[in-house]
DSSP file (Angstrom, degrees, kcal/mol; ACC not computed):
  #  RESIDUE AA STRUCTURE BP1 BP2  ACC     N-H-->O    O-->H-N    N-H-->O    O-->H-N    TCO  KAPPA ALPHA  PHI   PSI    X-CA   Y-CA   Z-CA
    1    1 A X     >        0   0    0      0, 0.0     4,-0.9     0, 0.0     5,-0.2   0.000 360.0 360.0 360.0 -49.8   64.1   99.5   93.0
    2    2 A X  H  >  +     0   0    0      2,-0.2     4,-1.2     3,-0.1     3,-0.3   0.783 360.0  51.8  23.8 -90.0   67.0   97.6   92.2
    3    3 A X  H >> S+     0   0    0      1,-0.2     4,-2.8     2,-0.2     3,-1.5   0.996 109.2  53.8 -59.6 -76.3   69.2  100.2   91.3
    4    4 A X  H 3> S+     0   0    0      1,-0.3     4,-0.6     2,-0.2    -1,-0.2   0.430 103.9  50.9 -27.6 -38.2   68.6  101.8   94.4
    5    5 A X  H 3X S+     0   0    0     -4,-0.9     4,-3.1    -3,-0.3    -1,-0.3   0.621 107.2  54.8 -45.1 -44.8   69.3   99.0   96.8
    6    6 A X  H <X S+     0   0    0     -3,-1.5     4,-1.2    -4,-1.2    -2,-0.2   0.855 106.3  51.2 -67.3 -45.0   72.4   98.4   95.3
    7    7 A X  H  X S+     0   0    0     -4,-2.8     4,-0.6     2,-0.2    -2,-0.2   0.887 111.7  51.0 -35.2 -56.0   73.2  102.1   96.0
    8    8 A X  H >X S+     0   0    0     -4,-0.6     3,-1.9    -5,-0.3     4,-1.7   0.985 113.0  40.4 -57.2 -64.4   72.3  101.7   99.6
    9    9 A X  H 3< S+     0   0    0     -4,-3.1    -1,-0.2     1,-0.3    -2,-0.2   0.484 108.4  56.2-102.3  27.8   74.2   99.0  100.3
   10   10 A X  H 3< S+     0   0    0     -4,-1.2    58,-0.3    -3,-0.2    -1,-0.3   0.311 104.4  60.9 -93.3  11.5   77.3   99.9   98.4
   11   11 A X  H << S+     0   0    0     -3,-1.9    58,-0.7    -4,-0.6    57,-0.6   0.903 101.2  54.3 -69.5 -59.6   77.1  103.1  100.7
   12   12 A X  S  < S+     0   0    0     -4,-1.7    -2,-0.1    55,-0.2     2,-0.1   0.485  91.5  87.4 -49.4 -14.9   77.4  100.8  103.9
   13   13 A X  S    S-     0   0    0      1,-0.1    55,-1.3    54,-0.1    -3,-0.0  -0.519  87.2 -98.4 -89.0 170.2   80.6   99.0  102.8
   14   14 A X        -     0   0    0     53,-0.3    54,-0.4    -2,-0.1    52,-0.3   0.187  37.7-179.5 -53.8 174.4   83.8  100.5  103.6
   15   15 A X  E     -A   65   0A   0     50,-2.9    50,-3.5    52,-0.1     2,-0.6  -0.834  17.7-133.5-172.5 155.0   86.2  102.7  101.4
   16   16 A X  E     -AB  64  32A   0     16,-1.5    16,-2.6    -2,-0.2     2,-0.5  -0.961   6.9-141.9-115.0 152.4   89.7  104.4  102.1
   17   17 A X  E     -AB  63  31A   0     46,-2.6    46,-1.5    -2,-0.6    14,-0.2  -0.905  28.5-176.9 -87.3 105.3   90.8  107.6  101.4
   18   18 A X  E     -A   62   0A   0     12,-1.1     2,-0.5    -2,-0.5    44,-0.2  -0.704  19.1-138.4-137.3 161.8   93.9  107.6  100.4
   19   19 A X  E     -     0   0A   0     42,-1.2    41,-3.1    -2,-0.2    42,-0.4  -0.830  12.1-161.1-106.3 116.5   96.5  110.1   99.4
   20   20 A X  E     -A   59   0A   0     -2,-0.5     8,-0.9    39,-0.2     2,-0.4  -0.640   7.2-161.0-114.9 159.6   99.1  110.1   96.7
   21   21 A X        -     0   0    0     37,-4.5     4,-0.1    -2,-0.4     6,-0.1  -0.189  26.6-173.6 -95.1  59.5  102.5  112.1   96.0
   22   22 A X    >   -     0   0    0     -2,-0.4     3,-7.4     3,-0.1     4,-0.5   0.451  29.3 -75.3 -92.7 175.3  103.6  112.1   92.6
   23   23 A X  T 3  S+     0   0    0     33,-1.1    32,-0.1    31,-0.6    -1,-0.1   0.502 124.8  39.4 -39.8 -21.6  106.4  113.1   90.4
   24   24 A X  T 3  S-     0   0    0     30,-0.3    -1,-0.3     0, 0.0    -2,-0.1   0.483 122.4 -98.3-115.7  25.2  106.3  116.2   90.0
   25   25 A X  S <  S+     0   0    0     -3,-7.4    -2,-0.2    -4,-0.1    -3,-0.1   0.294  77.8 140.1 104.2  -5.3  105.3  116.8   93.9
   26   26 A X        -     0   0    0     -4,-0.5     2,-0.2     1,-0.1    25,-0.0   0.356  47.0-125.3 -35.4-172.7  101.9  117.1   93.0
   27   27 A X        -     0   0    0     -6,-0.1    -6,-0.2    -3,-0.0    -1,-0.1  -0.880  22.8-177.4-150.0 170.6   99.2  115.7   95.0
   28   28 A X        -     0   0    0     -8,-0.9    23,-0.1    -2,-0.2   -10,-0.1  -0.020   5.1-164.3-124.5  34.4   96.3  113.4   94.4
   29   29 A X        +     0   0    0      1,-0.1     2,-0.3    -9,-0.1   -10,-0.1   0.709  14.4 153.8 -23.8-162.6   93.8  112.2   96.2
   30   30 A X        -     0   0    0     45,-0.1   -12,-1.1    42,-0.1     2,-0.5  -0.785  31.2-114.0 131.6 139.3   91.3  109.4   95.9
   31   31 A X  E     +B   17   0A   0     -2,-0.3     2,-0.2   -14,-0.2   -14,-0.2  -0.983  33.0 161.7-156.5 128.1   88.9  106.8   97.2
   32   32 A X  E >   -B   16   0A   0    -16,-2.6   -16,-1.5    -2,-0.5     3,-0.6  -0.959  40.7-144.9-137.9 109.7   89.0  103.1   97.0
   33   33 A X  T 3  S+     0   0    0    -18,-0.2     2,-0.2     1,-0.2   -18,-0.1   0.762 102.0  30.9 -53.1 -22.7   87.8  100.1   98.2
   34   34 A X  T 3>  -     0   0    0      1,-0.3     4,-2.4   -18,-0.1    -1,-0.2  -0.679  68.4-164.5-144.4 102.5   90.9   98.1   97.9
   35   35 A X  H X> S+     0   0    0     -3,-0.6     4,-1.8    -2,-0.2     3,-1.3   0.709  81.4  54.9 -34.7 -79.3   93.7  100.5   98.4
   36   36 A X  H 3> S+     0   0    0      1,-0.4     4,-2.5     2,-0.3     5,-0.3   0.792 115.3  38.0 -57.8 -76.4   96.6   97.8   96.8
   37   37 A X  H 3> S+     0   0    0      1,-0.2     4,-1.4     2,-0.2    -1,-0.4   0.747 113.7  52.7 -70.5 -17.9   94.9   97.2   93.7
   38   38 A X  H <X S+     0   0    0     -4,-2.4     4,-1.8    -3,-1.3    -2,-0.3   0.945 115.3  44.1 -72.9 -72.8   93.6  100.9   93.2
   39   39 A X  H  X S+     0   0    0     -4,-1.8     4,-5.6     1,-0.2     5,-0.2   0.857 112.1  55.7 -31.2 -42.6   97.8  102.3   93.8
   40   40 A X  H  X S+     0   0    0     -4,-2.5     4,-2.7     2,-0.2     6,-0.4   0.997 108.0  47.0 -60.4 -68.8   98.7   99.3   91.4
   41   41 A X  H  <>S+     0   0    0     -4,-1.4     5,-2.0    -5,-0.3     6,-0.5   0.887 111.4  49.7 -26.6 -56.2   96.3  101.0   88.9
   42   42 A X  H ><5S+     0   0    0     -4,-1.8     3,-2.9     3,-0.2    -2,-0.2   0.976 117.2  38.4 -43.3 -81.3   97.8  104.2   89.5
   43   43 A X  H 3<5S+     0   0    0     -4,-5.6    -2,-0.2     1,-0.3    -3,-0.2   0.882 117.0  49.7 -47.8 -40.5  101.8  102.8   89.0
   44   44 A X  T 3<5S-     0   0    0     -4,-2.7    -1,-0.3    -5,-0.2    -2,-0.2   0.341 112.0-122.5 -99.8   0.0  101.0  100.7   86.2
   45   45 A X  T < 5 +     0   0    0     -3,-2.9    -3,-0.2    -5,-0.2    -2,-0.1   0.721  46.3 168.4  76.0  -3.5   98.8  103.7   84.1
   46   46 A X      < +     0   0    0     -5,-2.0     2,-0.4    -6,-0.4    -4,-0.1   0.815  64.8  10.6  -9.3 -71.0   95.7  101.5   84.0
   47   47 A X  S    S-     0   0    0     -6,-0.5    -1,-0.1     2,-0.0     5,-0.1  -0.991  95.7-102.5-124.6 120.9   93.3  104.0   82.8
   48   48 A X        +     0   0    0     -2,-0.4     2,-0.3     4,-0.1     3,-0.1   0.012  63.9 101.5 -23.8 126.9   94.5  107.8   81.5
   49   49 A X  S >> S-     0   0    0      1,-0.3     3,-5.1    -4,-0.0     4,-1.6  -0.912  82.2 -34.4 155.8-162.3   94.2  110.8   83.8
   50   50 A X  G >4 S+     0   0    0      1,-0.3     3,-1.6    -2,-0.3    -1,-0.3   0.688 133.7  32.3 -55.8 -68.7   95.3  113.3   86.1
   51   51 A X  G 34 S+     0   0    0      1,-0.3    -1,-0.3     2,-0.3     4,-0.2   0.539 105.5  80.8 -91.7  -4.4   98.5  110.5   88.1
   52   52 A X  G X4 S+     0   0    0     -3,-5.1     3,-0.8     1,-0.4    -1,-0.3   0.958 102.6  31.0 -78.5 -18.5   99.0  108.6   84.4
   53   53 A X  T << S+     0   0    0     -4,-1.6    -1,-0.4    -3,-1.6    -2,-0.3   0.464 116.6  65.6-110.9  26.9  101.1  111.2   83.5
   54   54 A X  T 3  S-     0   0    0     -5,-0.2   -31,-0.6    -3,-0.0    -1,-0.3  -0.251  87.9-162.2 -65.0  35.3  102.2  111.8   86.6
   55   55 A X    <   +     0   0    0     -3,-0.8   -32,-0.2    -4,-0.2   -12,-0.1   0.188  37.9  22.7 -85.5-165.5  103.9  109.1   87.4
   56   56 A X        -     0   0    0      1,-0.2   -33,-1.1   -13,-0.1     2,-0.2   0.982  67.7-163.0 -81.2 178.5  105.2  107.2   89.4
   57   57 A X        -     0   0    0    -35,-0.2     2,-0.3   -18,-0.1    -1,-0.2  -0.462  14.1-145.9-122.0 179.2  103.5  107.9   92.4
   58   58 A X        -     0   0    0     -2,-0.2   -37,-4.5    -3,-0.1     2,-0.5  -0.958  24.2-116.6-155.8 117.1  104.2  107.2   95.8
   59   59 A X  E     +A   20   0A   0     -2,-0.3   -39,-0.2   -39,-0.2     3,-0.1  -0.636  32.2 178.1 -20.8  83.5  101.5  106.5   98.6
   60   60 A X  E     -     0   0A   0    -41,-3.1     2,-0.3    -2,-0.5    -1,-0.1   0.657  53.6 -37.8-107.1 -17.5  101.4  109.1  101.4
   61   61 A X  E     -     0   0A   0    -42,-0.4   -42,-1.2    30,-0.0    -1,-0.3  -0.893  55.9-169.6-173.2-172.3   99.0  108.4  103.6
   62   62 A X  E     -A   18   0A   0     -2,-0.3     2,-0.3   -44,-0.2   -44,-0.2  -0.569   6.5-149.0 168.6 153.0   95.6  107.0  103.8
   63   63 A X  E     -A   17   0A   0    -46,-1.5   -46,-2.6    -2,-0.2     2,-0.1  -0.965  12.4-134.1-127.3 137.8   92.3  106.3  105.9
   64   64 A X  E     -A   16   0A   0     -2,-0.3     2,-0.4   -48,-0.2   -48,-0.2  -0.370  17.1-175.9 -72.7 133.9   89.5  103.9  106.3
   65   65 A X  E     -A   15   0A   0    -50,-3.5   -50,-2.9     1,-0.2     3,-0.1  -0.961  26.6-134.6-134.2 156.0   85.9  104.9  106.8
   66   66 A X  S    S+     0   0    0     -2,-0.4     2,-0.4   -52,-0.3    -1,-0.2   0.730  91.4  38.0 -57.5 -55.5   83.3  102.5  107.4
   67   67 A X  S >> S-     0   0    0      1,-0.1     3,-2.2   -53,-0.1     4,-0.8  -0.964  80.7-134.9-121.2 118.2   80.7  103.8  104.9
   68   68 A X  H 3> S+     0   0    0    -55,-1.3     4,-2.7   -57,-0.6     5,-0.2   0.681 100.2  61.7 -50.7 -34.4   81.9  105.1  101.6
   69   69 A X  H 34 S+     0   0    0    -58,-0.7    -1,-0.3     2,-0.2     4,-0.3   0.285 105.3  49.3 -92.7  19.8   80.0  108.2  101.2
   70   70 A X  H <> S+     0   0    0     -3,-2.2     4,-1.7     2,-0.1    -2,-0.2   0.645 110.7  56.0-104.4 -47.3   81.9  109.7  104.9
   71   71 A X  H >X S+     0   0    0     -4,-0.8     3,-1.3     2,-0.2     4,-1.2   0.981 110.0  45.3 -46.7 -72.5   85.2  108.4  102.8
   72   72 A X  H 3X S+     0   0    0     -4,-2.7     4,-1.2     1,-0.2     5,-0.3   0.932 116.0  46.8 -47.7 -63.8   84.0  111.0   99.5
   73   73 A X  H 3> S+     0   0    0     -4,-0.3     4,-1.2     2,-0.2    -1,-0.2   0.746 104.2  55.5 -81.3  12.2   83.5  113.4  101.6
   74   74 A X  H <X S+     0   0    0     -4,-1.7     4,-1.1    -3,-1.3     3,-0.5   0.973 117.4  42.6 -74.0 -76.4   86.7  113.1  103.6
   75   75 A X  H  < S+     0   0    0     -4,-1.2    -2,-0.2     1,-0.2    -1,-0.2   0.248 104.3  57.5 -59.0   2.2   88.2  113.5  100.4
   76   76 A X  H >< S+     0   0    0     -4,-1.2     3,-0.8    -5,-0.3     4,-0.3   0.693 116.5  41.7 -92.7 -48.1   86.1  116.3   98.8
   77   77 A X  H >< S+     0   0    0     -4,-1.2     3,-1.9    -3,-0.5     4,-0.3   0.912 117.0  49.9 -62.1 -78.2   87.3  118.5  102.2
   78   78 A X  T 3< S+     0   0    0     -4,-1.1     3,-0.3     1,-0.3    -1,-0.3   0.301  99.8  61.0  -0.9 -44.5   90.7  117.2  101.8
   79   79 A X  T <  S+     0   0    0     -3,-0.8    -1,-0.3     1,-0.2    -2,-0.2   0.201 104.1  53.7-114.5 -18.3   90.9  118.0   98.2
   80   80 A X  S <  S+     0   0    0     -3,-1.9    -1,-0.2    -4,-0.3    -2,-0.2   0.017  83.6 103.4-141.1 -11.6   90.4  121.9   99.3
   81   81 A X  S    S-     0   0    0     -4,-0.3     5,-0.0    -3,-0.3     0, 0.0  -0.743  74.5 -92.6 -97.2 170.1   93.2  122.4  101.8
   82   82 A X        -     0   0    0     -2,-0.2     4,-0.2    18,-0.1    -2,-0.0   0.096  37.5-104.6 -23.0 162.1   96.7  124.2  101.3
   83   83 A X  S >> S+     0   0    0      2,-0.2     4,-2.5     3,-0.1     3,-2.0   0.899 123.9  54.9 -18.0 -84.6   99.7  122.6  100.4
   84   84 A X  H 3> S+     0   0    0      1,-0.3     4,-0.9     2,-0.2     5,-0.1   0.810 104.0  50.1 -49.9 -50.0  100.7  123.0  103.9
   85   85 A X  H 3> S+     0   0    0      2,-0.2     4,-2.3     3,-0.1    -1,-0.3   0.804 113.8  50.5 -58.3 -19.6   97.6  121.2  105.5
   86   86 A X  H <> S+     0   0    0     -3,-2.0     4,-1.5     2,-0.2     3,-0.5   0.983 112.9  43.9 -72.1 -73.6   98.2  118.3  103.0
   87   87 A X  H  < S+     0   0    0     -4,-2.5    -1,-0.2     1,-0.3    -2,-0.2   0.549 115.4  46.3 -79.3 -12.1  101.7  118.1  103.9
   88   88 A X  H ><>S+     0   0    0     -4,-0.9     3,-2.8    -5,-0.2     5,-1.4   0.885 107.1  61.6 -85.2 -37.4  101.1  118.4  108.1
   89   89 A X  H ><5S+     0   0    0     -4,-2.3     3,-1.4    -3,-0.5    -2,-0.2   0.857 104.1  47.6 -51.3 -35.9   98.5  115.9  107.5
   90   90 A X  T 3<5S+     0   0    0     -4,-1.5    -1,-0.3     1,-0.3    -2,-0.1   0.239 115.0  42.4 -84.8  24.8  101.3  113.4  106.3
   91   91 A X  T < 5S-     0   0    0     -3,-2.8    -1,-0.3   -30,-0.0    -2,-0.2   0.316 113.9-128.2-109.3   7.4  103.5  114.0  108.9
   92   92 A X  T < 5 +     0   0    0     -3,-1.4     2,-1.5    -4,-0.4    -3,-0.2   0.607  49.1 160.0  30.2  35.6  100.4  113.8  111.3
   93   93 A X    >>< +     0   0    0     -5,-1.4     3,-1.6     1,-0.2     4,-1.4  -0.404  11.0 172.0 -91.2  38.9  101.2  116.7  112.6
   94   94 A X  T 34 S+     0   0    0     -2,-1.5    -1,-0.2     1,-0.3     4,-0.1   0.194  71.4  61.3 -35.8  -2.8   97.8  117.7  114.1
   95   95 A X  T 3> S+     0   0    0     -2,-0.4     4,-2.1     2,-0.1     5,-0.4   0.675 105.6  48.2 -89.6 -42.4   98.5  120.4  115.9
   96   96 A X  H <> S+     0   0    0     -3,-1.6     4,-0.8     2,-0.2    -2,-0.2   0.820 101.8  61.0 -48.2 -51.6   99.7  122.1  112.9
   97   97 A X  H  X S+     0   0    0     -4,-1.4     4,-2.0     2,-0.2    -1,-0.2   0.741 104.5  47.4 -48.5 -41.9   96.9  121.3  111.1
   98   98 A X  H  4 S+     0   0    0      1,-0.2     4,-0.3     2,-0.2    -2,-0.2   0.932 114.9  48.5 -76.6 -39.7   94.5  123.3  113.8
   99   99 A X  H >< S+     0   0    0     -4,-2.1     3,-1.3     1,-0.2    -2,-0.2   0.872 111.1  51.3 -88.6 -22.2   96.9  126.4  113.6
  100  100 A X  H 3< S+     0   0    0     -4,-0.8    -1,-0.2    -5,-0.4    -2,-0.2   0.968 111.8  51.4 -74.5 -33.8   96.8  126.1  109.7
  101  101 A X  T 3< S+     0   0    0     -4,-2.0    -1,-0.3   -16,-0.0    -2,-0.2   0.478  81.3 105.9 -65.4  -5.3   93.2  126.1  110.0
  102  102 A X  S <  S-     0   0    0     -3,-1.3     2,-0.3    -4,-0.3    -3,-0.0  -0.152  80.1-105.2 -88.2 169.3   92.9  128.9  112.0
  103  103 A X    >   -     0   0    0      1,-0.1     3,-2.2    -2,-0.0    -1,-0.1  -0.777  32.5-131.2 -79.8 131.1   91.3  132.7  110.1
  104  104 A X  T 3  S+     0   0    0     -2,-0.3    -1,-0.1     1,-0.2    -2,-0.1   0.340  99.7  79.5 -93.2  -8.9   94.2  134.6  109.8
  105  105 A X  T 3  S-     0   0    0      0, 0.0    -1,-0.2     0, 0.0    -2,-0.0   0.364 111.1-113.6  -8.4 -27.9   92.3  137.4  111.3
  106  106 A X    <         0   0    0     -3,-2.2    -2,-0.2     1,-0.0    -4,-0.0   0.572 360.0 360.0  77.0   5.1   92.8  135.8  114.6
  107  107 A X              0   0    0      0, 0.0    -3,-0.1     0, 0.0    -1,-0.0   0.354 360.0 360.0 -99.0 360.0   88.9  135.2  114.8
C-alpha cells in the first residue's frame, strides 16, 4: 500500500522534458525533475550511457509538465519524430512542425 502511494504521489509532482544536442549532433532526450542538476549529470559523465560518450552536450530546449507521467509521455512521442520535427521544434517553429506532420499523401 505503501509502494503504491508513493507512486501516486510522485506522479502528481512536476517533471521537465527536456532536450539535449550533443557532440556528434545527435539528439537526446529526457525527463527530470530538476533540469540543472540532471544537465550537470549529463556534462560531468555521472553515470555511463547513451550522452556519456557523447559529450559535451548542449541544452536545446525543454518543457514543464505538471504531472510527470504527461512529461514521459511527451518524451516517448518526442523520441519518435524526424530529425526535422526535432530541429523545428527548437527553433519553435510550429508551423513547420504541422506541415512536417502532415501524410505525405496529402490526406
Amino acid at each position: 500500500m505503501r509502494s503504491s502511494l508513493i507512486c501516486f504521489i510522485v506522479s502528481l509532482m512536476g517533471a521537465f522534458v527536456y532536450m539535449l544536442k550533443c557532440s556528434d549532433d545527435s539528439f537526446y532526450f529526457g525527463c527530470a525533475n530538476d533540469l540543472e542538476w540532471r544537465i550537470a549529470e549529463h556534462q560531468t559523465g555521472a553515470f555511463p550511457g547513451y550522452t556519456y560518450t557523447h559529450r559535451p552536450v548542449a541544452l536545446v530546449c525543454s518543457e514543464y509538465f505538471d504531472r510527470t507521467t504527461d512529461a514521459i509521455a511527451a518524451e516517448r512521442k518526442l523520441k519518435g519524430w524526424s530529425r526535422a520535427k526535432k530541429e523545428a521544434r527548437i527553433h519553435g517553429d510550429w508551423a513547420g512542425i504541422r506541415q512536417l506532420s502532415r501524410r505525405r499523401g496529402g490526406q
